[in-house]
C-alpha positions, 0 to 999 in steps of 0.5 A: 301450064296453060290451060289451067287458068280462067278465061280473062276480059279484057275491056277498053272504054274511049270517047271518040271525036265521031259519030257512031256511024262514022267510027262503026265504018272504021271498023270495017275499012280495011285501007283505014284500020291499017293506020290505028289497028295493033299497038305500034310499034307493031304494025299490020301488013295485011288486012283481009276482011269480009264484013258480014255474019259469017264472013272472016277476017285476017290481019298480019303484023309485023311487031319490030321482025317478029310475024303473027297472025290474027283471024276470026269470023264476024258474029255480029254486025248491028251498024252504027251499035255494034260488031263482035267477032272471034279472035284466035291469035298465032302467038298465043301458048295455045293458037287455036284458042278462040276469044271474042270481041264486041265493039259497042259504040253509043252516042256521046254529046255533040257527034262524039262516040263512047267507044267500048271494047270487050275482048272476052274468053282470053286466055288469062295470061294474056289478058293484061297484054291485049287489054294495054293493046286495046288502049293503045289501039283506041289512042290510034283510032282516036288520032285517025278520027281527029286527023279527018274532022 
């Protein structure tokens, strides 16, 4: 039964071949995040973002026919450390429920960036799911970031 369990973390760590400024911008460019956003093979459709406090986000994915939305607002946008905002997901048992993710970017050796993703409040039985996103999302991110240097 949902609801029962503890809310779950779910936390991603990568070093990326970019400064923080740099990564930081790919979190808010809705035209580049449709090339690493969601693990393939699902893929966003649209993207929609308004990158301020406050401000909402929406991205609609197609994962091989299936259609699922994800929305949230901003919480925080501290350039080039750090933006969290809130993540509801249509396909989850409960759509409603809301979870958190906070980026943190850190400097690390010459022009790279430590990359750390927290998806927090998860319901738990999806934790181990978007956690394996996450990574994969990183993995797509780190290709985009190596395709422009």
């Amino acid at each position: 039964m949902t609801g029962d369990r503890e809310p779950a973390t779910a936390v991603v760590q990568r070093v990326l071949p970019a400064p923080p400024d740099v990564v930081y911008d790919e979190w808010l460019d809705a035209e580049g995040m449709a090339e690493w956003m969601c693990p393939r093979p699902a893929r966003p459709t649209k993207i929609d973002l308004e990158p301020r406090v406050g401000g909402r986000l929406r991205i609609d994915i197609d994962d091989q026919g299936f259609q699922l939305q994800v929305t949230g607002t901003y919480l925080d946008l501290n350039r080039p450390h750090q933006l969290s905002f809130t993540w509801k997901c249509s396909d989850w048992p409960e759509p409603d429920h809301e979870s958190v993710v906070t980026v943190v970017l850190r400097p690390h050796g010459d022009g790279h960036t430590l990359m750390t993703i927290r998806h927090s409040l998860l319901p738990a039985e999806v934790a181990d799911g978007h956690r394996q996103g996450w990574g994969g999302v990183a993995t797509q991110l780190d290709g985009r970031l190596n395709t422009r240097i």
